[in-house]
Phi, psi and omega in degrees: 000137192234099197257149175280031182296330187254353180284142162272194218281315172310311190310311178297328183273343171286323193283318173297327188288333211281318172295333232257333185267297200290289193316292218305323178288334166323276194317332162295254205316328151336270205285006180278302183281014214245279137352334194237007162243009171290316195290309184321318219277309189269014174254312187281338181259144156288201179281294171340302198273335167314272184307338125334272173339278176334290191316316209276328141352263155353300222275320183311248182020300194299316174299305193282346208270301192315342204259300185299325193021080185063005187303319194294300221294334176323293249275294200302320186313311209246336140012270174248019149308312173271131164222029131290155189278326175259004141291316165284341152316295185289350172272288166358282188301295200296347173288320157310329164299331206266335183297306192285010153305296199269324216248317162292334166290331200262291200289323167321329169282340195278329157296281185338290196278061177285309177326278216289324178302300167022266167297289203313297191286341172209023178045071192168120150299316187290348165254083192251325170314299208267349163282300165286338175264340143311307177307316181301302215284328186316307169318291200278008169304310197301326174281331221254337190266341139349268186293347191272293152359278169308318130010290224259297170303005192236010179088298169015045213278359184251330210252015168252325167290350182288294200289343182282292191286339196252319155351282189293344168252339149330313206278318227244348190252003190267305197311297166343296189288313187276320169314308183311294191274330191205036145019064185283131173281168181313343197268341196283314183295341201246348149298298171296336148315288199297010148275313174314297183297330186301300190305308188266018125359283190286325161298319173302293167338307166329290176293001165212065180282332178305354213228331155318113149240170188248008203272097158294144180224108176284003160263312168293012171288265205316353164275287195295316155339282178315301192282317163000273184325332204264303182289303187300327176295311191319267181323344188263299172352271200294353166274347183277334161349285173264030144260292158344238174021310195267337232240294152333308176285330182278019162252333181241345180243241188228166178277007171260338143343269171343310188269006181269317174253020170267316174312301167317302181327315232271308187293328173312314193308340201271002157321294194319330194310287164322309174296324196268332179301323218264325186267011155299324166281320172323308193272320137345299213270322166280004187272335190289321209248358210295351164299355197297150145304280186298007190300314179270036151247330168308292201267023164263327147288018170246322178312299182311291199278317163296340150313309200273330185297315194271346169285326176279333185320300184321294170278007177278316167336301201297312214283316156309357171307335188297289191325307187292341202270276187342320261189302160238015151238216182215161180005295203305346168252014172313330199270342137314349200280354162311357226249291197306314180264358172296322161296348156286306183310331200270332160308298199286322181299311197287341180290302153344292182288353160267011140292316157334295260257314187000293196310354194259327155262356174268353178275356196038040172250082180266036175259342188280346174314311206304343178272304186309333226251295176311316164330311193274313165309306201282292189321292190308303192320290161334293169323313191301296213272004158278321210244333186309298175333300196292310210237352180043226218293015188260302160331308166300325202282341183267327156318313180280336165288336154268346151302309182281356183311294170309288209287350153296311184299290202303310180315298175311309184319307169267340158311314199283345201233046151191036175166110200275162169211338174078054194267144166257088203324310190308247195017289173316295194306306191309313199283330210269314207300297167331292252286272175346306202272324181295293175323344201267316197288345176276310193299336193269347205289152171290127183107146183303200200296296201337308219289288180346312149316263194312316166303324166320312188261025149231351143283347167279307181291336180295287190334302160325298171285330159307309174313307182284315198271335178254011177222283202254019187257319159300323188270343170293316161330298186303322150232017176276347169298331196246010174275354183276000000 
């Protein structure tokens, strides 16, 4: 295992660019091969069963995030407390325990009431079927999400890109073969889910059966437990969110709604590229060292330089939504494009508050997340049920950016005041806030495509270059001049 614990300060920023490519680049390509069977899916689907697919998506997501219910972030937190090796087996192995707890206490009532959750989450009974088969599939989500995590915490860069990337391409080349050849239905996809996850479920497991012990330790239950509980509120919060969402439109608007703003979502996502490399490496990489002397000077220039990478990412996205919603679907989903970039901002603020957010797990008060995160529910929740009537999938799409909008302040906010780091806010604020206006200012902007085109992509490099010579070149200097 191999940690940047010994590195010095370049050294240490190499190693984060270096993880940031190898995890983070796996996940790229994951959501790459995923995106690259997307033109299929929604040509092969009408919008309704598209959105349907998309909901019942969501609702898994929500069952595995309640079932782990924070053990990974626990896993990482207490990780590297120990640095024997069978001390650490044992926080590992009982996190697992506590999970597989959690999966005998839940599914069973939630099959038994299947029926009824159904009706309740998509006013259709007939998707009850689509329910018992999420349920089958959560168990093995719970192992692969595991095994990805432990993987990730030990360095382990070959036997995590085997189980990361051959997931995501078993699944995108099965999806591909049954739309083309055998004109598969919604029930056909959560069936090929579930087979996909069954293997490498059991594959993960596999690769990191050496880490696996039967030795229970009731101070580490109760430590993983404690520090948990806060991630587990945390997390189901944020998985309920976009069940929620799909829950909302299908009570006030339709399921061609429903498949309209599963699209958007789905192209919002590809912000997640750039975000997932970086916080694959990330949460590893600052959890290893934060005893360092040099540890808030690290992440303050990581702070930096990652503000400004994901705000041009963000508006090169926006300003370009039209084209990609074209480019990967048909007609028939034009009407999403209202969607998209309030859900790119919103990906990127929150990715943002979890670098802010740091002191707050290195202070181990992770119960104070629970406020930003209700906050931010409470926003999104309001925001939905002022505007959905009125502005419809546009409305849900404003809700979720302003919720999450909130729960980055409040995380920051309470980050700064109980584990100081010294972050450079102005900067920060500056790079996030430009997005919007820059964006207002293209939408208003004249003229045919070509010349449109070409204003987008010199407001984008203006931006770029603003970014660097006025936030960050002075600031860059500055410290590595007092890191000498």
């Amino acid at each position: 295992m191999k940690s940047p614990n010994h590195l010095g300060f370049v050294g240490k920023l190499k190693f984060l660019f270096r993880d940031s490519v190898i995890y983070g680049g796996s996940t790229a390509v994951s959501r790459l091969a995923a995106f690259l069977v997307f033109p299929i899916v929604t040509r092969h689907f009408s919008v309704a069963d598209y959105g349907i697919i998309d909901a019942f998506t969501a609702m898994s997501a929500l069952l595995v995030n309640m079932l782990v219910f924070g053990q990974d972030s626990a896993v990482i937190r207490y990780f590297y407390e120990y640095s024997k090796k069978k001390h650490q087996r044992r926080v590992v192995s009982n996190a697992l325990l506590i999970q597989l707890l959690f999966l005998i206490t839940i599914a069973p009532p939630l099959i038994f009431f299947a029926h009824s959750i159904a009706e309740f989450y998509t006013n259709d009974v007939v998707n009850e079927t689509l329910i018992r088969l999420i349920i089958l599939q959560v168990p093995f989500d719970m192992l692969i999400n595991f095994s990805v995590h432990l993987l990730r915490l030990n360095f382990q860069r070959f036997q995590f890109l085997l189980l990361s990337l051959g997931q995501s391409l078993i699944y995108t080349s099965a999806m591909a073969i049954g739309i083309v050849f055998f004109e598969i239905s919604v029930y056909d996809v959560f069936i090929i889910i579930l087979l996909c996850r069954g293997v490498f479920g059991l594959l993960g497991l596999f690769l990191v059966r050496k880490w696996i012990t039967l030795s229970i330790s009731k101070k580490h239950c109760k430590e993983l437990m404690i520090f948990a509980i806060p991630y587990g509120v945390i997390c189901t919060i944020d998985a309920f969110l976009p069940a929620l969402d799909r829950f909302f439109i299908s009570q006030y608007l339709s399921d061609h709604d429903l498949g309209l703003y599963a699209v958007g979502y789905k192209i919002a996502l590809l912000v997640q590229f750039p975000i997932s490399a970086f916080e694959a490496a990330w949460i590893p990489f600052y959890m290893s060292f934060f005893k360092n002397k040099d540890s808030n000077t690290t992440y303050q220039l990581v702070a930096l330089f990652y503000s400004a990478m994901l705000s041009v990412i963000a508006l090169t996205l926006i300003l370009f939504r039209n084209d990609i919603l074209i480019l990967m679907t048909s007609d028939k989903y034009s009407g999403a494009i209202v969607t998209i970039a309030p859900i790119i901002l919103g990906f990127a603020v929150r990715s943002m508050g979890g670098v802010l957010g740091i002191g707050i797990d290195l202070s181990k008060k992770s119960y104070l997340k629970i406020y930003s995160y209700l906050g931010g529910a409470a926003i999104t929740v309001t925001t939905t049920i002022l505007l959905i009537k009125s502005t419809g999938i546009l409305g849900v799409s404003l809700g979720f950016f302003f919720g999450l909008l909130a729960s980055t302040i409040i995380t920051a906010v309470l980050s700064a005041r109980v584990y100081r780091i010294g972050f450079d806010y102005k900067s920060i604020l500056f790079a996030f806030f430009a997005v919007p206006l820059i964006a207002t200012l293209s939408y208003n902007s004249f003229g045919h495509h070509m010349m449109r085109e070409f204003i987008n992509v010199s407001l984008i490099i203006s931006f770029a270059a603003i970014l660097w010579f006025f936030c960050l070149k002075k600031e860059v200097k500055s410290i590595v001049r007092n890191n000498k």
